[in-house]
C-alpha positions in Angstrom: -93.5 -88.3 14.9 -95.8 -86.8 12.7 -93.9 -82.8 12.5 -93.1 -83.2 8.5 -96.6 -85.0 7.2 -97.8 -84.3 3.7 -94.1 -81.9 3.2 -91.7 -83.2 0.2 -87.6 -82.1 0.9 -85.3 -82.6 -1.6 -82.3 -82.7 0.4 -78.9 -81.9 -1.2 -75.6 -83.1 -0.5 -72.2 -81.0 -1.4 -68.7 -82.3 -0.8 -67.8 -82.7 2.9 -67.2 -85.2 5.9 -70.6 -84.2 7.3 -72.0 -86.0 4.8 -72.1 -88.9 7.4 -74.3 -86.7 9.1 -76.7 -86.0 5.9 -77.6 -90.3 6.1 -78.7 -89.9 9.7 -80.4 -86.5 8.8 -82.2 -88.4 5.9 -83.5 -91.0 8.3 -84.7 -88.6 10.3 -86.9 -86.4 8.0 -88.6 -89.7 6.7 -89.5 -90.7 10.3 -91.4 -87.1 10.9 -93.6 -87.8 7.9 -91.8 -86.3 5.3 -90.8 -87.7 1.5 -87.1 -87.0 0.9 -85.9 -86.6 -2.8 -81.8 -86.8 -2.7 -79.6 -84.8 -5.2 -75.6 -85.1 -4.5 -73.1 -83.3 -6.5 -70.2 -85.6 -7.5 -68.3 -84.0 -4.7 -70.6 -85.5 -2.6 -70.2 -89.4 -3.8 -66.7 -89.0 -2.7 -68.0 -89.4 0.7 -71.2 -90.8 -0.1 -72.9 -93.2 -2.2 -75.7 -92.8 -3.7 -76.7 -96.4 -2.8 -76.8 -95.3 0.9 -79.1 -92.5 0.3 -81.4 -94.2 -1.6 -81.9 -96.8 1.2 -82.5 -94.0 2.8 -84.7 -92.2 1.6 -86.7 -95.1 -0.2 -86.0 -93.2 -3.9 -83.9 -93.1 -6.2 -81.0 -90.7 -6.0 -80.5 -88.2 -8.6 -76.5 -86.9 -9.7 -76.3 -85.4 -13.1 -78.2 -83.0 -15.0 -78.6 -85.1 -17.8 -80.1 -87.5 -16.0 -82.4 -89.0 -18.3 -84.9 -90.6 -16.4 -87.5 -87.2 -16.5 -90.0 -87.2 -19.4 -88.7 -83.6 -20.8 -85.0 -84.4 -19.0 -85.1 -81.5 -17.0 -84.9 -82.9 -13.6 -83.4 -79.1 -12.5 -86.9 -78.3 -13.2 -89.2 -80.8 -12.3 -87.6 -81.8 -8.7 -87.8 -78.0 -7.7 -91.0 -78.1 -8.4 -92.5 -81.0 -6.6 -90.3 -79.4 -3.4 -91.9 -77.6 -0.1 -88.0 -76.7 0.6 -84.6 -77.4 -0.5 -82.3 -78.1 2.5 -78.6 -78.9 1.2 -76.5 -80.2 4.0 -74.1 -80.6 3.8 -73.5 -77.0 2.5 -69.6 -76.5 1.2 -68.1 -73.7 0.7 -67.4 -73.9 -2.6 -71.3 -74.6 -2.9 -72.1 -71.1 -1.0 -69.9 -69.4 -3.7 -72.2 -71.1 -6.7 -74.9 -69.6 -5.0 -73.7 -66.2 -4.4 -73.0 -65.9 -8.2 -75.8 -67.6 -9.4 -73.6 -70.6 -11.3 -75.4 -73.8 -12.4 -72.6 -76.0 -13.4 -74.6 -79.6 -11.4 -77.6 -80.7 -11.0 -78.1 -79.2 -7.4 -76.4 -75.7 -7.8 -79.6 -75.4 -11.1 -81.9 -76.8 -9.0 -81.1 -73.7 -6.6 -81.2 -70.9 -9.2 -84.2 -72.8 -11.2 -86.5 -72.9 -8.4 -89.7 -70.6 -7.9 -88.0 -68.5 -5.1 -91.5 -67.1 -3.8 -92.6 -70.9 -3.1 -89.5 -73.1 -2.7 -87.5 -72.1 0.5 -83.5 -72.7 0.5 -82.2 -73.7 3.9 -78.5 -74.0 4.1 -76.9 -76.0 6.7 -72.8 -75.5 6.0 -70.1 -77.4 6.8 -66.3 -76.7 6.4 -63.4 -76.2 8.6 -63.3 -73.5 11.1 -60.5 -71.1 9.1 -62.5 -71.4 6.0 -65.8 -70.3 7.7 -63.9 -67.4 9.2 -62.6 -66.4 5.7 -64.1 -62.7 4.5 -65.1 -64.1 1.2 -67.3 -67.1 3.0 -68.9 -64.6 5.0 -69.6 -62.1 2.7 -71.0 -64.6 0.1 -73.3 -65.9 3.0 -74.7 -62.5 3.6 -75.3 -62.6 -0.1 -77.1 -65.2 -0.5 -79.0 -64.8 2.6 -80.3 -61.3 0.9 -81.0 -63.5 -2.2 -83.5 -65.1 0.1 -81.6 -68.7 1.6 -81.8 -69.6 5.3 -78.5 -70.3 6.9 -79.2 -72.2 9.2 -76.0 -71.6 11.5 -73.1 -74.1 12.0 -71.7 -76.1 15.3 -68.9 -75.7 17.6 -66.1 -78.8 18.2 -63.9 -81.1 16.8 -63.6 -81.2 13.2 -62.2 -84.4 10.7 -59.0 -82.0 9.9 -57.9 -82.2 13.6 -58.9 -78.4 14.8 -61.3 -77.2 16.8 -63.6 -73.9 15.9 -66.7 -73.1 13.9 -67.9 -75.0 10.9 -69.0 -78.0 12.3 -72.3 -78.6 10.1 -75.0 -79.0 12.6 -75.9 -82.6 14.5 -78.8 -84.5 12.9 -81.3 -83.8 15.2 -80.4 -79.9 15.3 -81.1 -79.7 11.6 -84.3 -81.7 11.6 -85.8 -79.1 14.7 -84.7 -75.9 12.5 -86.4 -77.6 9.3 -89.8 -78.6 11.9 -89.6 -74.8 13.0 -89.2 -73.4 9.6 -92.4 -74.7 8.5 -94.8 -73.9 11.5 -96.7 -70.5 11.6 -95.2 -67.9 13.5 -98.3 -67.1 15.8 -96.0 -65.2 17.9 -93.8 -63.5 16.0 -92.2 -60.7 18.1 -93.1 -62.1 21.2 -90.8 -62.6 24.4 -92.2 -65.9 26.3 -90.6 -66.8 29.5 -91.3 -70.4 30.8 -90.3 -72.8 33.9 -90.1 -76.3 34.0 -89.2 -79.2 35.9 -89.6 -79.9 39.9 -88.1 -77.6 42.4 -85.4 -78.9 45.2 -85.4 -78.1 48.7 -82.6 -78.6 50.4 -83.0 -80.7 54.1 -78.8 -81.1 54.2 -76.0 -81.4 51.8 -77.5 -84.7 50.8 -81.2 -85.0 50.8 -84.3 -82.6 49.8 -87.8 -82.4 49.4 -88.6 -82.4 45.6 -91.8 -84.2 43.3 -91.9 -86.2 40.2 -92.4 -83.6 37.8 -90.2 -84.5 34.7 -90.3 -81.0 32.8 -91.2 -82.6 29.7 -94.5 -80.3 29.1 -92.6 -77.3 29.6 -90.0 -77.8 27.7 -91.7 -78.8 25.2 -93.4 -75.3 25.2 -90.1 -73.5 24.9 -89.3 -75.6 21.9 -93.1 -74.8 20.6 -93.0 -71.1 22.0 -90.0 -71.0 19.7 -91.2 -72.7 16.7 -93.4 -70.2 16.7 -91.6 -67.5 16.3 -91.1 -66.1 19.8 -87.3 -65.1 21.7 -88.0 -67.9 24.4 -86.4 -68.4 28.0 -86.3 -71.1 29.5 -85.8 -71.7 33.6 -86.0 -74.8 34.1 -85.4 -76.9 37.6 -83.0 -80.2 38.0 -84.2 -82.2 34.8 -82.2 -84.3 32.8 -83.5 -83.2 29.2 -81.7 -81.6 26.3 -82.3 -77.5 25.7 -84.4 -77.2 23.0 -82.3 -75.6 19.9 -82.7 -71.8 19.8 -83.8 -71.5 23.4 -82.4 -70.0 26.3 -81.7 -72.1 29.8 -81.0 -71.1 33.0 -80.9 -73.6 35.5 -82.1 -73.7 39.2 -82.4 -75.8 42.0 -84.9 -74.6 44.8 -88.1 -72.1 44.0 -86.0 -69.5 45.8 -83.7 -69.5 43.1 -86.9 -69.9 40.3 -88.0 -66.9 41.7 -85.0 -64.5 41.7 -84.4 -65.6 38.2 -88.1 -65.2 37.1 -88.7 -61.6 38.4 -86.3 -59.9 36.9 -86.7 -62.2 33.3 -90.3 -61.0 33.2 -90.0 -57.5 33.3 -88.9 -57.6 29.9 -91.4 -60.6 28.5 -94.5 -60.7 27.0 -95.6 -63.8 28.1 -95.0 -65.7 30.9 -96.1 -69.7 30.6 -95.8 -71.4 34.4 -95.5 -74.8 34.0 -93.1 -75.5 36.8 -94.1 -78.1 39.7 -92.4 -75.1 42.5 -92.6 -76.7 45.9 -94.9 -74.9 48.5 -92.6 -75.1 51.2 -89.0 -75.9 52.1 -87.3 -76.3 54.9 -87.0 -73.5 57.3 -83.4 -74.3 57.7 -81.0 -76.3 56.1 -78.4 -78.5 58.1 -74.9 -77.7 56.8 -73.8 -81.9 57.3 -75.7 -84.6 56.8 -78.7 -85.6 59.5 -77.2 -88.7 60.9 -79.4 -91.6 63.0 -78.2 -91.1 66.7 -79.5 -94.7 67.1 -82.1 -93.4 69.6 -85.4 -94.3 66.6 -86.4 -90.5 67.0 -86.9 -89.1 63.7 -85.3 -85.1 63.3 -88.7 -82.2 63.5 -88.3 -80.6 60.3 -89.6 -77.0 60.6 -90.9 -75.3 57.2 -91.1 -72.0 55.6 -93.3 -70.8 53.1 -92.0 -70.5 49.1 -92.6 -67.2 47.5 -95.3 -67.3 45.1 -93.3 -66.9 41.7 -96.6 -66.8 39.4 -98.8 -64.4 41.6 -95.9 -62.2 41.9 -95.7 -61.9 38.4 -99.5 -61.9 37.6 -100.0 -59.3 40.1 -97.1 -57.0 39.3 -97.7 -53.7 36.8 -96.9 -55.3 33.4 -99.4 -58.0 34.1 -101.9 -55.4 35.3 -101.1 -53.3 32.2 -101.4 -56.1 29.8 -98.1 -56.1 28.6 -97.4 -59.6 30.1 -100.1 -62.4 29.6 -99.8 -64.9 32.4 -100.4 -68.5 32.1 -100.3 -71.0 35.0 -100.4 -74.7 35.5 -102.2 -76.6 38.4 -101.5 -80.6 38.5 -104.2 -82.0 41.2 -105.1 -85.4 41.8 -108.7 -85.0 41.9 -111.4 -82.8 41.3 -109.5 -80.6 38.4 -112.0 -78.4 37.0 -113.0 -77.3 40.6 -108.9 -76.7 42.0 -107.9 -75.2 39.0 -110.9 -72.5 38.5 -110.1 -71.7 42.0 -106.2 -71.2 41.3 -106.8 -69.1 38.0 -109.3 -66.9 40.2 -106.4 -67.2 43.3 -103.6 -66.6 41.3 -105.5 -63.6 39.4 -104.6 -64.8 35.7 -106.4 -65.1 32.5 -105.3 -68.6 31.9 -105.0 -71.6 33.8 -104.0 -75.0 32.6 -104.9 -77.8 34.6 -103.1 -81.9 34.3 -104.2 -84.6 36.3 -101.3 -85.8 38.4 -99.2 -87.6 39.3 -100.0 -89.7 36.6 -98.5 -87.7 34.0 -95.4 -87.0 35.7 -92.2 -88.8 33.0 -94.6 -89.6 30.9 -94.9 -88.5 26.9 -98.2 -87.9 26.9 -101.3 -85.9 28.7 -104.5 -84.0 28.3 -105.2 -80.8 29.4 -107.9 -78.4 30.5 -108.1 -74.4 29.8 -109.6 -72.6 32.3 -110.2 -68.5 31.4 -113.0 -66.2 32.4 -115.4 -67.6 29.5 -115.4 -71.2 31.1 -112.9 -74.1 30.4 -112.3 -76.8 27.4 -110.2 -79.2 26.8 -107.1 -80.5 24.6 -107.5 -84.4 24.1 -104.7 -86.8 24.8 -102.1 -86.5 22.7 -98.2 -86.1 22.6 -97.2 -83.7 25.2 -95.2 -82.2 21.7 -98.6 -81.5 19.8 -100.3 -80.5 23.0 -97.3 -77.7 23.7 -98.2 -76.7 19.8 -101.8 -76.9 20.5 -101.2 -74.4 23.6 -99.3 -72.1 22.2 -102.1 -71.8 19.5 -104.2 -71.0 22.1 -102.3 -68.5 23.8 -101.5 -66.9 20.4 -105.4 -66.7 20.6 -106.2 -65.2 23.7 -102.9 -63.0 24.0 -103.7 -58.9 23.3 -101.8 -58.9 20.1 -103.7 -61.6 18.3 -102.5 -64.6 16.6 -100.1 -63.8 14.1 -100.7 -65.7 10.4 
């Protein structure tokens, strides 16, 4: 993973138990491309060493302001420099109060007040336990340094090292490194309300079995998580998948395209943009056995009967906020042959402006794709890649084509 290439993070570390966290968080900065400077307060090496970090981060570990190993020993100065962000997690609470007053008493807390605040971004990811988080003083210095300029980035729900349960919980590893990813890409659709589905669809043949395909909703989710990154208030409704909700993203499950559909109508009469990517079965069937179909030992298979699916992306392409232009409708076609021809003929069918088409079933699990963009002009195509950069890749395009423009 590539999401962090050519972006230096020094990452600070304050006093805490999530400090455990911080390692993995480390690890997983310098495996999406970026370099990772470490600065840890001497808090912080009371859960910590520096040793650890280092390994790490594959540099050395800085602790004290008069560190000496900087030409003009000022590292408060030079490492804030060199930075594309400053991301302290953990972030204490004594460490939010340094910030809200502007003290500079260790290395990290001057790196914080020293750097250029116009070019150095400060994310905060705290950690404490769930009383002191609560406190009035904690919040109102967050809101302080938040209008100062910092990014909190939020904390976690659960279990924490004192035994109680509440808020404070710095966020997992993986969390952190999809706010930092977010943080850095352009928000081309800033403002916008995007609406996707993903996964298969189940149809229900008796309490047991179904109808269903091998669509793994890995392209659409990762369009939420892109849609997101990019600034938009994304929805997610996504069929039976077993894949984690992208963070910041909001899921709402569903089993057969009859329930897709009476979750996606009303959803899209307040979105902007509506991305189909779910595989929704055409049919289903007519009726649903209430037991299970047993063998009567006679070899005669059961007749199934079947009833037609409603049509969850015409009905939104053809409804008066499409017509209007307030909602810009993007569908999917997978097609096991012939794609350019099927999917022209489903953007014309369907009556949208954009249709992507996927060669399936290939695809299907997999982590990768290409994909072809069909709209009025003609089609092109997105190379194989990821199916992450091709969601970014998308989503550029549909910041593109959308009525509002592409945001910078």
């Amino acid at each position: 993973m590539t999401d962090l290439a050519g972006k230096h993070i020094v990452l600070g570390l304050t006093g805490g138990i999530a400090c455990y966290k911080a390692a993995e968080f480390c690890r997983a900065l310098v495996k999406a491309g970026a370099s990772v400077q470490v600065v840890m307060t001497q808090a912080a090496e009371q859960f910590m060493t520096p040793v650890t970090m280092q390994a790490l981060s594959n540099r050395p570990v800085f602790t004290s302001q008069w560190d000496a190993r900087a030409d003009n020993n000022m590292p408060h100065i030079n490492l804030s420099r060199e930075a594309d962000a400053i991301v302290v997690a953990p972030c204490s609470a004594d460490f939010v109060v340094k910030l809200a007053h502007g003290a500079a008493d260790d290395l990290l807390a001057l790196m914080c007040l020293a750097r250029p605040v116009e070019r150095v971004p400060l994310l905060l990811a705290p950690a404490m336990n769930r009383e002191m988080w609560a406190h009035p003083a904690t919040q109102r210095n967050l809101v302080q340094v938040q209008q100062d300029g910092a990014v909190v980035l939020g904390v976690g729900y659960g279990d924490q090292a004192c035994g109680e349960t509440g808020d404070g919980r710095m966020l997992e590893p993986q969390d952190l490194l999809e706010e930092v990813v977010a943080f850095f890409q352009p928000k081309r659709l800033a403002g916008q309300k995007v609406l996707v589905t993903a996964g298969p669809t189940f149809e229900a043949i008796d309490p047991v079995r179904g109808i269903t395909n091998h669509s793994s909703g890995k392209m659409g989710f990762a369009i939420a998580r892109a849609a997101r990154e990019a600034g938009a208030e994304v929805t997610l409704v996504a069929g039976p998948v077993a894949l984690p909700t992208p963070r910041g993203v909001r899921r709402i499950n569903v089993v057969s395209a009859q329930n897709m559909y009476d979750a996606v109508i009303p959803l899209a009469q307040e979105a902007t943009i509506f991305i189909a990517t779910a595989a929704v079965a055409d049919w289903r069937p007519a009726s649903a056995s209430q037991e299970k179909v047993k063998k009567d030992g006679s070899g005669t298979a059961p007749t199934l009967a079947f009833a037609e699916n409603p049509d969850i992306l015409a009905t939104v392409a053809q409804s008066e906020r499409a017509h209007s232009g307030a909602l810009y409708c993007v569908g999917f076609a997978a097609e096991s042959h012939d794609l350019l021809v099927h999917a022209t003929a489903k953007r014309a069918r369907k009556g949208v402006p954009l249709l992507v088409g996927n060669i399936g079933p290939a695809t299907f699990g997999q982590d990768d794709n290409a994909l072809l963009l069909v709209d009025a002009q003609g089609h092109s195509e997105l190379p194989r890649a990821s199916k992450r950069v091709l969601a970014q890749q998308l989503i550029e395009q549909i910041a593109v084509r959308h009525p509002d423009g592409a945001k910078p």
